[in-house]
N, C-alpha and C positions, 0 to 999 in steps of 0.2 A: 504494500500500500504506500502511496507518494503523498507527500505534503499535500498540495493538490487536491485530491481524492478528497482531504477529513476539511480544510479548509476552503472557502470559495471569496473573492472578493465578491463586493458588494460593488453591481454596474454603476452607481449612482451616487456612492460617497467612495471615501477610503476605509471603510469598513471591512473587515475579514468576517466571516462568519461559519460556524458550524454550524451546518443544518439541522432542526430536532432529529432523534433518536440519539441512541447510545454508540460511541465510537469502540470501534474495538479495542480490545487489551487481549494481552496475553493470557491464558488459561491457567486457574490457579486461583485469582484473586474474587475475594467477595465484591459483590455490586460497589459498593461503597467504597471499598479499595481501588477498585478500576475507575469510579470517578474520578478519588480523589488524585490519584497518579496524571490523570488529564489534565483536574483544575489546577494542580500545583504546578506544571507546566504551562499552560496558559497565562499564570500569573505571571512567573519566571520572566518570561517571554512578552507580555502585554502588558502597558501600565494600567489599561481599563479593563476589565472583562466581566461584561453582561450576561447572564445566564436568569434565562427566560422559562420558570417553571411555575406549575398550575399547584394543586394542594396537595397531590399525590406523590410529587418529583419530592415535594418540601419533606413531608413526613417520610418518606423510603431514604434521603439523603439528610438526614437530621443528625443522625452520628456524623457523619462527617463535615456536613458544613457548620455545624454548632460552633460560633466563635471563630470563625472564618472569614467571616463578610467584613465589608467595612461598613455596609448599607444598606437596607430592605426594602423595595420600592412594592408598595402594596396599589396593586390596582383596584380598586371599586367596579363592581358589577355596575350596569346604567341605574342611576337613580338609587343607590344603597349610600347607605350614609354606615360610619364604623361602627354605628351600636349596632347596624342590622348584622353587621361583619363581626360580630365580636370573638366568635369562638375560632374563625378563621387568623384574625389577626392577633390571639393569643398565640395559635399556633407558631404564624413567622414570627412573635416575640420570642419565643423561645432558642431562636435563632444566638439571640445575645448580643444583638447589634440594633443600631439605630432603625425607625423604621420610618419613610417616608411617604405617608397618604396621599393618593393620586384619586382622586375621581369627582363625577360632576354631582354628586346624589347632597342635600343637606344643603347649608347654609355655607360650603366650602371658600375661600379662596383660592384664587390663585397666587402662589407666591414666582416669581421672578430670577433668575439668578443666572450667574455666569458658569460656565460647565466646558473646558476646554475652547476657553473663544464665541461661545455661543451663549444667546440667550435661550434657557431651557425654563418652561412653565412647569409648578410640582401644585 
């Protein structure tokens, strides 16, 4: 397998990206193991790295990202405010990192802020 193969740029920014599903690893290691051998290379190698998971990826990879993150970006279902989400974002609290609410549901703002050159809305 070539670099290539697990990584694709992204036509439209300079983004690299892994497609969903699970990248290979060698045979041997538990789920969580073969993540986390990807994510610590990722990082090694990347100052940013996004990893885009739903409630299922969080709790199967909860050993191993536990106190790993630098950040949580919790997305809001349309129109859910975080008391509707609460048992949900218990969850990515357990993470052990900061977590930042994202959605349009409630009485939210929007806050503003610089993110690599960019103005990004949270």
């Amino acid at each position: 397998m070539d670099f290539a193969d697990v990584v694709k740029l992204d036509e439209g920014s300079t983004l690299q990206v892994i497609p969903a599903g699970n990248p290979t690893a060698n045979e041997g290691y538990y789920e969580p193991d073969k993540f986390m051998r990807v994510f610590e290379a990722l990082t090694q190698t990347y100052d940013c790295v996004v990893l885009h998971a739903d409630m299922a990826a969080i709790e199967s990879l909860m050993p191993a990202l536990k106190f790993e993150l630098p950040v949580a970006v919790a997305v809001l279902p349309s129109r859910a405010t975080p008391e509707d989400e609460r048992d949900s974002l218990a969850t990515v609290q357990r993470l052990g990192c900061p977590i930042v609410i994202y959605g349009k549901g409630g009485k939210q703002k929007q806050r503003r802020f610089s993110l690599f050159g960019r103005k990004v809305a949270v």
